[in-house]
C-alpha positions as CSV (number, residue, x, y, z in Angstrom):
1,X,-24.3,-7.9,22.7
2,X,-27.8,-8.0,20.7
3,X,-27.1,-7.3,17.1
4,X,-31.3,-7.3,17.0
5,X,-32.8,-4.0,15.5
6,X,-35.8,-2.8,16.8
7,X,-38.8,-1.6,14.5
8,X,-41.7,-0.4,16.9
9,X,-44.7,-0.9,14.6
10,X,-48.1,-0.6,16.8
11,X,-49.9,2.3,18.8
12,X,-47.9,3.9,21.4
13,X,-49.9,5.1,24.1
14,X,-49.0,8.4,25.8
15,X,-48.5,6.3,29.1
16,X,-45.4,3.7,27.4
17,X,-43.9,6.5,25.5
18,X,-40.8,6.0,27.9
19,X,-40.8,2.5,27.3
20,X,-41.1,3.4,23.6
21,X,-37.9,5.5,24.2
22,X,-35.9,3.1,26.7
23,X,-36.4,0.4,23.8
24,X,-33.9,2.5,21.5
25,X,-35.8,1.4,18.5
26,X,-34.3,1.9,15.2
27,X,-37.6,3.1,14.0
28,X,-40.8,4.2,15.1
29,X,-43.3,3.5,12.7
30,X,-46.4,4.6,14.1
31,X,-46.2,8.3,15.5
32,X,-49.9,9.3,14.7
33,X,-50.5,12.7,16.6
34,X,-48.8,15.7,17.8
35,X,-49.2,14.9,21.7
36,X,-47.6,11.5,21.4
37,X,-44.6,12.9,19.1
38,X,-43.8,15.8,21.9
39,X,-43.9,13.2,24.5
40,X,-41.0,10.9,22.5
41,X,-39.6,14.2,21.8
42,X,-39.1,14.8,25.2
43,X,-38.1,11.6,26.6
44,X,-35.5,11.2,23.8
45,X,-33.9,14.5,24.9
46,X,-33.7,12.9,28.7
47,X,-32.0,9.9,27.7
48,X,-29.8,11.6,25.3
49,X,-31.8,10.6,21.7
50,X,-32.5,11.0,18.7
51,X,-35.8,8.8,17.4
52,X,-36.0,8.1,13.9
53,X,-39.8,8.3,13.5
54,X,-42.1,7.6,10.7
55,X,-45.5,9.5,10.8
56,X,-48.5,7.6,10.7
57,X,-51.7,8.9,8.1
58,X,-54.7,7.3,7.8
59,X,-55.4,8.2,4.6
60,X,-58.5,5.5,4.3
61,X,-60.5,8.0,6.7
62,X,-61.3,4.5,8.9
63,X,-62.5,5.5,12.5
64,X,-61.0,2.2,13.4
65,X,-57.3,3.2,12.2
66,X,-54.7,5.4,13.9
67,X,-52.5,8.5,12.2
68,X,-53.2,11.9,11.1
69,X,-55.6,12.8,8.6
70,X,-53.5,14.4,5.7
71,X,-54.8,17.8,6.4
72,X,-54.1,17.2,9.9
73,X,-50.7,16.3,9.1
74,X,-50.2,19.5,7.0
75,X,-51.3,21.5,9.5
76,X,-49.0,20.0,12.2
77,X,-46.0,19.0,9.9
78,X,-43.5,22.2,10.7
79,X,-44.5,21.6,14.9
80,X,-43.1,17.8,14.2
81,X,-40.0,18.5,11.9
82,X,-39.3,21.2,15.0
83,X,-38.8,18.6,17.4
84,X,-35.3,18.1,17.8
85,X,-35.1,14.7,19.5
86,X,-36.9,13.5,16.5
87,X,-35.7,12.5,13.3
88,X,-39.1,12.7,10.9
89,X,-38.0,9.9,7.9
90,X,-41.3,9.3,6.2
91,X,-44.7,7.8,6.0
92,X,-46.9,4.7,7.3
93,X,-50.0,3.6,6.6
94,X,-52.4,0.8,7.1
95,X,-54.9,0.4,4.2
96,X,-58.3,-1.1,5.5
97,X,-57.8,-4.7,4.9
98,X,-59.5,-6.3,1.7
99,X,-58.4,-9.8,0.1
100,X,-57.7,-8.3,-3.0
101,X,-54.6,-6.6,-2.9
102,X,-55.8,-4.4,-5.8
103,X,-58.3,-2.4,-3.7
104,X,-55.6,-1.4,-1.3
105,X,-53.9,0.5,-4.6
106,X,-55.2,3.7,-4.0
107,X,-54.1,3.8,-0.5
108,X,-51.0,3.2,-1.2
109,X,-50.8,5.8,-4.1
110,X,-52.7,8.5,-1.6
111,X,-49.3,8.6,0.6
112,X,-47.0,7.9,-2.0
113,X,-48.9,11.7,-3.4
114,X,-48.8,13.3,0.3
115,X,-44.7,12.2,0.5
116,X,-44.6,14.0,-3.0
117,X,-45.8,17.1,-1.3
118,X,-44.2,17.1,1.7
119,X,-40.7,16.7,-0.2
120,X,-42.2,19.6,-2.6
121,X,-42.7,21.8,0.9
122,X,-40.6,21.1,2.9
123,X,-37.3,18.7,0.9
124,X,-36.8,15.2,0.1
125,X,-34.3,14.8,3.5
126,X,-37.1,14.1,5.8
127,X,-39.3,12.0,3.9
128,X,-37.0,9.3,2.2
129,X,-39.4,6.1,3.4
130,X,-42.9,5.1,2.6
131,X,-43.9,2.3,5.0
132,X,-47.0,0.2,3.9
133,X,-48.1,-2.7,2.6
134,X,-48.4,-5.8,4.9
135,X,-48.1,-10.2,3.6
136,X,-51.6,-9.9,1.7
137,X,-50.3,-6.7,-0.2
138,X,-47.1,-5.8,-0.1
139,X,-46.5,-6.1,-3.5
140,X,-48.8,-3.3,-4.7
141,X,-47.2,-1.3,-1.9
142,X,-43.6,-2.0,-3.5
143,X,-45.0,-1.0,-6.8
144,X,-46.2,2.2,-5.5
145,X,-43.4,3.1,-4.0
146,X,-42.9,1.4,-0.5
147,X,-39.0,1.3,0.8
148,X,-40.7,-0.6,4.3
149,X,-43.0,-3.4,4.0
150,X,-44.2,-6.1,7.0
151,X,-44.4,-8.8,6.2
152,X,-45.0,-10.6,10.1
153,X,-47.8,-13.3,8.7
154,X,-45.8,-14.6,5.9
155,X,-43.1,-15.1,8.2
156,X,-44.5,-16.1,11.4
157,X,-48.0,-17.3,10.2
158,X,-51.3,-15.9,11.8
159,X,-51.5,-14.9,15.3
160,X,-53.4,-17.9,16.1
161,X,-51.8,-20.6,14.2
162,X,-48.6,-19.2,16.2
163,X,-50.2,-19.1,19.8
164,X,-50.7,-22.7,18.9
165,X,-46.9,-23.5,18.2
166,X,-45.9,-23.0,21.6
């Protein structure tokens, strides 16, 4: 038996949501719109599940980045935490990506002040993580309140300097 816990931490596309599912993650980072939630929602409830699911915001307003814009997310918040195959535990965001770790700060503090809302509206139960903050930054994401940080590139080292290792 695998004593491995799964984190899924990328885009899930409408079409892998099952395989999302079938993976029995521990957590599911990256749940960045209504359509893909009620698909996990409802093959969850097929395979007998509950997902523990983090909602992803881009609070950065990046076309390039997934999530919910937080006025999108306040609009759809009480259709998510109505889903009962999914547990709704928090927050994830991906600043855009700067050398200085500084500059990501505000990010990081614009989700920390949505959580604070969200546990104002609606109680702190559902929204006990913040995930953000990545190798370059993670410390400013710690200091502003991150419970989840990944850290993938200061363990493994870039994706190419580990394509080359095999």
């Amino acid at each position: 038996r695998s004593e491995a816990r799964l984190h899924l931490i990328g885009p899930i596309q409408s079409r892998k949501a099952a395989l999302a599912v079938a993976c029995r993650p521990v957590l599911i980072h990256s749940v960045d719109r209504l359509k893909i939630a009620h698909r996990l929602d409802r093959f969850a409830a097929e395979a007998g599940l509950t997902l523990d699911v983090l909602l992803e915001v881009n609070v950065s307003g990046e076309e390039s980045k997934f999530g919910f814009t937080p006025a999108g997310l306040q609009r759809d918040v009480e259709a998510l935490l109505g889903l009962p195959n999914l547990n709704v535990s928090g927050l994830m965001t991906i600043p855009p990506y700067d050398p200085d770790p500084e500059l990501a700060r505000p990010h990081f503090a614009a989700l920390r002040a949505l959580q604070e809302d969200l546990v104002r509206q609606h109680g702190a139960a559902r929204w006990r993580h913040l995930s953000m903050g990545m190798s370059h930054d993670f410390e400013v994401a710690i200091q502003e309140g991150a419970t989840l940080v990944r850290v993938g590139t200061a363990i493994f080292g870039t994706r190419d300097s580990a394509a080359s290792a095999t």
